[in-house]
C-alpha positions in Angstrom: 119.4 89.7 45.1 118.4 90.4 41.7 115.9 90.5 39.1 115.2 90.2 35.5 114.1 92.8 32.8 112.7 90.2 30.4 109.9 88.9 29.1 108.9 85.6 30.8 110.0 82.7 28.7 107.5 80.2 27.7 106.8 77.5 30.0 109.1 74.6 29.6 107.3 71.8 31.3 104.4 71.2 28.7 103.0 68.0 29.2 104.0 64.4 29.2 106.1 62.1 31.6 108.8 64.9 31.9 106.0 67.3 33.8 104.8 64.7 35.6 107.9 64.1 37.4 108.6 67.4 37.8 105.2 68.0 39.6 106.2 65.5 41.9 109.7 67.2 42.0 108.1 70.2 43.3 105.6 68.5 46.0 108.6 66.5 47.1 110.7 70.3 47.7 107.6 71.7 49.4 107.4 68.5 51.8 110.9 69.4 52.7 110.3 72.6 53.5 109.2 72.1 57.3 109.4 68.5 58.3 113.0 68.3 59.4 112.0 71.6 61.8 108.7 70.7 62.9 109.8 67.1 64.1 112.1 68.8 66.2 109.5 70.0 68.9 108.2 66.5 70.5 111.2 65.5 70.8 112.9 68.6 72.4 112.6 67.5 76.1 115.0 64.3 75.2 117.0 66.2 73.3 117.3 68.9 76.5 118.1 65.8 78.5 120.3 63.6 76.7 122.6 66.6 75.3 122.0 68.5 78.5 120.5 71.6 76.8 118.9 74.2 79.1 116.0 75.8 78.0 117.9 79.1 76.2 119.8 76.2 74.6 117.1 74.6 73.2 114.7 77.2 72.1 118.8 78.3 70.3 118.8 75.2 68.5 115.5 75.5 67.2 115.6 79.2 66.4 119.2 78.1 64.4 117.4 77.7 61.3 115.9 80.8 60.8 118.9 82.8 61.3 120.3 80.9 58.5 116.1 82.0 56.5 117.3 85.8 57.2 121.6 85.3 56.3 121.4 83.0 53.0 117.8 84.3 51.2 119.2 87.2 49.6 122.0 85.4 47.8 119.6 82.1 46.6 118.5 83.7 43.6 122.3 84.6 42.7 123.4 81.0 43.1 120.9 79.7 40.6 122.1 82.1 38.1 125.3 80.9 38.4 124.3 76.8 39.1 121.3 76.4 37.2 117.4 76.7 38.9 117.2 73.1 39.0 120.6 71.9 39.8 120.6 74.6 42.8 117.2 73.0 44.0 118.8 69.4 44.0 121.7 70.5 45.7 120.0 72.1 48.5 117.8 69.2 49.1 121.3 67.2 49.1 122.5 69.5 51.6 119.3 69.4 53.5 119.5 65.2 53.6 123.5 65.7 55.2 122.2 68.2 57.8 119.2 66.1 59.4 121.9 63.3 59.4 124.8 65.5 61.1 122.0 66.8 63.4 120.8 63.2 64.5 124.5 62.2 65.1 126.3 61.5 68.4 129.4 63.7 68.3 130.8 67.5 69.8 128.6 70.0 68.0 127.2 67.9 65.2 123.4 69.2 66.0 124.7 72.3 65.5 126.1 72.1 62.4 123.6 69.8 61.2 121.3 72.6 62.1 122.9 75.1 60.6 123.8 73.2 57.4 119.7 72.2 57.7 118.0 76.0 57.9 120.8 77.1 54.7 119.5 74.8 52.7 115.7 75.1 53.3 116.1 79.0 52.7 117.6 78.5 49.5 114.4 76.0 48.6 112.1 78.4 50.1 112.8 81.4 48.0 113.5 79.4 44.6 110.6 77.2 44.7 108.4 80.3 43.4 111.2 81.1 40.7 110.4 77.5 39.6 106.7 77.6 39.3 106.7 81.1 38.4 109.0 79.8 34.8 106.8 76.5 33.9 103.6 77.1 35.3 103.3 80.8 34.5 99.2 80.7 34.2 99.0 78.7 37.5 100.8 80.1 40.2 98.1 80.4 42.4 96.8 76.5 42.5 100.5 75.0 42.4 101.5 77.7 45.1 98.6 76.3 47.0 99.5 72.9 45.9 102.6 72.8 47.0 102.0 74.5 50.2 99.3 72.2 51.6 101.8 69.2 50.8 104.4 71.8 53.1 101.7 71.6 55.8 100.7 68.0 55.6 104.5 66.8 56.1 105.2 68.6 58.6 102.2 67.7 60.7 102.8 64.1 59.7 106.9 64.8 61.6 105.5 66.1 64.1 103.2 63.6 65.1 105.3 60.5 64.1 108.1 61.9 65.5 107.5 60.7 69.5 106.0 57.3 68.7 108.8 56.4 66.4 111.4 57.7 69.0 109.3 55.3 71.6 110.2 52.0 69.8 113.7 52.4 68.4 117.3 51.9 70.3 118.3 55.4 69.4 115.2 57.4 70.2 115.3 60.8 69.0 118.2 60.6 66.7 116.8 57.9 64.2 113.3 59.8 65.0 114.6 63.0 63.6 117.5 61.2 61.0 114.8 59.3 59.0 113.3 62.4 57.5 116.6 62.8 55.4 115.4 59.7 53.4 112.5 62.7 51.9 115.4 65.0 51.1 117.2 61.7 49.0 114.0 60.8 47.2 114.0 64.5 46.4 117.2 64.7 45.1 116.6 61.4 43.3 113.2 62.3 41.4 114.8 65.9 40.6 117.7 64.2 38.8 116.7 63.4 35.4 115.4 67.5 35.0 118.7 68.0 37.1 120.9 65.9 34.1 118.1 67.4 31.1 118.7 70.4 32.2 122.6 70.6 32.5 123.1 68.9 28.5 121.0 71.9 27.8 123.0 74.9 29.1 126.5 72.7 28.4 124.9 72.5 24.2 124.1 77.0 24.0 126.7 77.8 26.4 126.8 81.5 24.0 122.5 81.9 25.4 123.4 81.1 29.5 126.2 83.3 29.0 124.0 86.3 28.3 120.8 85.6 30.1 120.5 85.9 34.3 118.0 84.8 36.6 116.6 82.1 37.6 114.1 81.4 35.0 117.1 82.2 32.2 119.4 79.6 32.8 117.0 76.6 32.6 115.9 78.3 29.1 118.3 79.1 26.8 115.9 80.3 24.5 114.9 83.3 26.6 115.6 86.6 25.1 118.6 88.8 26.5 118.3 90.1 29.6 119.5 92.9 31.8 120.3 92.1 35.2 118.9 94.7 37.8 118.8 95.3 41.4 115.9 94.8 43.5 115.8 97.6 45.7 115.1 96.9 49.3 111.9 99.4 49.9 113.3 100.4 53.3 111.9 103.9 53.2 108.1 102.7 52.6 105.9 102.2 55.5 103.9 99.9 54.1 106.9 97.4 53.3 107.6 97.9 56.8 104.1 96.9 57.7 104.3 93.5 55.6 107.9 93.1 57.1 106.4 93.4 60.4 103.5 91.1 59.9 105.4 88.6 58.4 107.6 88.5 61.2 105.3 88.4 64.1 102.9 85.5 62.6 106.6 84.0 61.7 107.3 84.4 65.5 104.0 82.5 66.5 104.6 79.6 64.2 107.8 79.2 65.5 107.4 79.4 69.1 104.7 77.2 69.2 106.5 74.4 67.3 109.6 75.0 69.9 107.7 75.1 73.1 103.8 73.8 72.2 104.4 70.5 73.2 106.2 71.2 76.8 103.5 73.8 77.6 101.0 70.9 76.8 103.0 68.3 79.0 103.0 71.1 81.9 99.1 71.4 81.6 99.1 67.5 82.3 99.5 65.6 78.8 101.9 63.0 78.2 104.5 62.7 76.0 102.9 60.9 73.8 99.5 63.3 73.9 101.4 65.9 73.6 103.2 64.9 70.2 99.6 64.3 68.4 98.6 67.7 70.2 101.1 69.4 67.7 100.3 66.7 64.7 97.0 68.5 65.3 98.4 71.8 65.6 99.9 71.3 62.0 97.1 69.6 60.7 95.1 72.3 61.1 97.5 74.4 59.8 96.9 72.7 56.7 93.1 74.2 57.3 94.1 77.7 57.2 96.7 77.4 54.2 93.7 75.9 52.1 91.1 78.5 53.9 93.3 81.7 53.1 94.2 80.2 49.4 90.8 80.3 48.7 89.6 83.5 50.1 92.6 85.7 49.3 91.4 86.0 45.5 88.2 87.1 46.7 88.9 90.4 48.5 89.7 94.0 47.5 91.7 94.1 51.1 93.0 91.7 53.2 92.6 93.1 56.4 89.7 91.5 57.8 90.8 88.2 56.6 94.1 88.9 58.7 92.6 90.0 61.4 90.1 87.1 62.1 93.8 85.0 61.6 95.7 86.8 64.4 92.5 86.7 66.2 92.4 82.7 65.9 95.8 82.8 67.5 95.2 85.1 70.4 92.6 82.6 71.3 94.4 79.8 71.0 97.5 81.3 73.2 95.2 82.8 75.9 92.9 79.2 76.2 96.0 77.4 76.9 96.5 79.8 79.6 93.6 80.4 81.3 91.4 76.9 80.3 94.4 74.3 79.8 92.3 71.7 80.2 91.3 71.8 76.4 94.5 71.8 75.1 93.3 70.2 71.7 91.2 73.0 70.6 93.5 75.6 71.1 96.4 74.0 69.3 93.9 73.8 66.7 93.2 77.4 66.7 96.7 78.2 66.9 97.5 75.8 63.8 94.6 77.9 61.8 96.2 81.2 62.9 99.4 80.3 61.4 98.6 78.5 58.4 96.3 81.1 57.3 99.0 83.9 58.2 101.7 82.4 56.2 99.7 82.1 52.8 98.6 85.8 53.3 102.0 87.2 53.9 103.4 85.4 50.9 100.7 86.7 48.7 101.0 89.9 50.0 104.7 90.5 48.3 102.7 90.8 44.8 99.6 92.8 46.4 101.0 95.4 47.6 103.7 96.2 44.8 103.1 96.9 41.5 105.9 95.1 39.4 108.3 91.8 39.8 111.4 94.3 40.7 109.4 95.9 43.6 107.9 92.7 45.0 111.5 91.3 45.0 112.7 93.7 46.8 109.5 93.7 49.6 110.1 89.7 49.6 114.1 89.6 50.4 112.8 92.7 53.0 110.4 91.0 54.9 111.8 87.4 54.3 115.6 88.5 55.8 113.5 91.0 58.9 110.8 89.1 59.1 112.8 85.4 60.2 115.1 87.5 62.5 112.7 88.8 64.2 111.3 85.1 64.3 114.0 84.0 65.7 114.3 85.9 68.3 110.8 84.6 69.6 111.3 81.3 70.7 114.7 82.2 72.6 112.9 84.9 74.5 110.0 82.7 75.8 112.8 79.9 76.9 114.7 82.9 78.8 111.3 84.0 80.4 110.8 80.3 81.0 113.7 79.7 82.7 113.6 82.7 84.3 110.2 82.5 85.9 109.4 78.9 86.0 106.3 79.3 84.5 104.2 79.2 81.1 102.1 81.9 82.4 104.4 85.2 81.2 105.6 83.5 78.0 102.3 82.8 77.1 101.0 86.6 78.4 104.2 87.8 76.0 102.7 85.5 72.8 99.1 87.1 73.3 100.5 90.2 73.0 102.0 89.1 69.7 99.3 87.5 68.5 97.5 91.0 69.3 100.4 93.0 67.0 100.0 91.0 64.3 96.5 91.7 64.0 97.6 95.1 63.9 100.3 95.4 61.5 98.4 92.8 59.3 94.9 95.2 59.6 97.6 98.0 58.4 99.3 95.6 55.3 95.8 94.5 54.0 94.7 97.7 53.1 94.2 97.7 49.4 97.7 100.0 48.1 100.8 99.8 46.7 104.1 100.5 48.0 105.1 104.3 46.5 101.4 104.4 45.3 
């Protein structure tokens, strides 16, 4: 991964039709960014059926994705040096639309591929779409970061919940259920292609200015000065980036078991399927809660700590009151949705608060990003194997609590109001 010793160029949205499209460009990535995971949860007990998955299988096929978070984020930023920021964008949304297809067809392997193809392509989206609002909306990060993350939360609550009802009135059930949310990805690609085209006659007119500049942020303007490519240094040594790491990875585990396995603990506590799918729509809905909640109060505090720990507090809750009290299943998806919508906001913003220049919080971000989503992955495998192995919800959800209770911890650690090496 690497960074950029260079001034920031000037914006180059400014204002007019141009920026409007590209606003929508941006809300149309972040939409993209969960929906085609998140949908996959509903449906998972068809899909187990139909494909005959067992439950290691399945809880494999959703944790897929974020092995490719952890393999391809380091080299994103590389590839739109080399592509273009915006062409790299519109090609990973392509890819994204082709993976949700391959995933939803019938055929040996294609849902894994599809998969695979699928979580590549949303990790290059998730670690570029900051590059992109960090180069034309330099003055505004925080709003359009909170912008575009709310329309992240929205959609996938919207898959989630549409997901079993839609499946419930088609031939093909899950696989149109699931295929359909390509059709985002193409109108994605579609509304990014006149910046995609602008963008390219650009570069191809000052090929002597690309040639020199790197990043991101250089090769959509030509006119940025001449930069020096550096490496971000991986701050492996520092406690405190492994703190972050940590925390990142454990509320990343939360998120991600519960949209793998929150429905079927819900249908086992006596929902239907159908209750069940709106149960996670809720879930994610009230995600949406703590993304806007945390947005608001992060710039607010000296430390984050309390804040963090009132998050992974919300999610111990929520795990333990499906356990011991299933018969309000509602409110503790909600409590869980707060959790991790909250979380993910915080350990985003913590990359910049607790480094003290771009280089550094690059490096903390590829860190925690690439341990963080394997350690995320392994979460949802591990409560399928204890699953499977006991027959029960009651140790996978005991093992989640205790997560929930980590996370509080490492996150009461990462708030604290320092710098990594300070």
């Amino acid at each position: 991964m690497t960074a950029v010793r260079a001034s920031t160029p000037p914006s180059t949205v400014g204002r007019g039709p141009r920026a409007g499209l590209l606003l929508l460009g941006v809300l149309l990535l972040g939409a993209n960014l969960r929906a085609g995971i998140t949908a996959v949860g509903p449906v998972l007990p068809q899909i187990e059926e139909q494909v005959g998955l067992s439950a290691f299988q399945a809880s494999l096929l959703v944790s897929l994705p974020l092995v490719a978070f952890a393999a391809v984020s380091p080299f994103a930023p590389r590839l739109a040096e080399r592509c273009g920021l915006e062409r790299t964008l519109g090609s990973a949304l392509a890819v994204l639309a082709v993976g949700i297809v391959l995933r939803s067809i019938s055929g040996p392997g294609l849902i894994w591929v599809g998969t695979l193809l699928l979580g590549a392509a949303i990790a290059v989206l998730n670690v570029l779409i900051p590059s992109l609002i960090k180069r034309d909306w330099p003055q505004r990060i925080g709003p359009m970061t909170g912008l575009y993350q709310s329309v992240t939360a929205l959609a996938a609550a919207l898959a989630s919940g549409l997901v079993v009802p839609i499946a419930g009135v088609v031939p093909s059930g899950w696989r149109f259920a699931l295929g359909i949310w390509a059709g985002l990805a193409v109108i994605g690609v579609a509304t990014l292609l006149p910046w995609i085209l602008g963008t390219a006659s650009v570069r191809a007119a000052t090929p002597t200015a690309t040639a020199h500049a790197s990043g991101p942020d250089a090769a959509a303007s030509p006119s940025a000065p001449v930069a020096r490519p550096e490496r971000a240094r991986l701050p492996l040594r520092s406690p405190l980036a492994w703190q972050v790491s940590l925390f990142m990875g454990l509320q990343s585990t939360i998120y991600y078991t519960m949209i793998t396995w929150l429905p079927a603990i819900q249908i086992a506590n006596g929902a239907s399927a159908v209750q069940a799918g709106w149960f996670h729509f809720a879930f994610q809905a009230c995600g949406l809660v703590g993304t806007l909640f945390s947005a608001f109060v992060i710039p607010r505090l000296r430390a984050q700590s309390g804040l963090g720990i009132v998050l992974a507090g919300a999610g111990l809750v929520g795990v333990l009151g499906m356990l011991l009290l299933p018969g309000l299943s509602l409110l503790w998806a909600l409590c869980a949705g707060f959790c991790t919508g909250g979380a993910i906001v915080l350990a985003m913003a913590l990359f910049g608060l607790r480094t003290v220049d771009y280089h550094q919080a690059a490096g903390l971000s590829s860190m925690a990003q690439s341990l963080g989503y394997v350690l995320a992955a392994l979460g949802p495998v591990v409560i399928g194997l204890v699953k499977d192995a006991t027959g029960s919800w009651t140790l996978p959800l005991l093992l989640l609590a205790g997560v929930a209770v980590a996370q509080g911890v490492f996150v009461a650690l990462a708030g604290r109001p320092r710098t990594i090496g300070g």
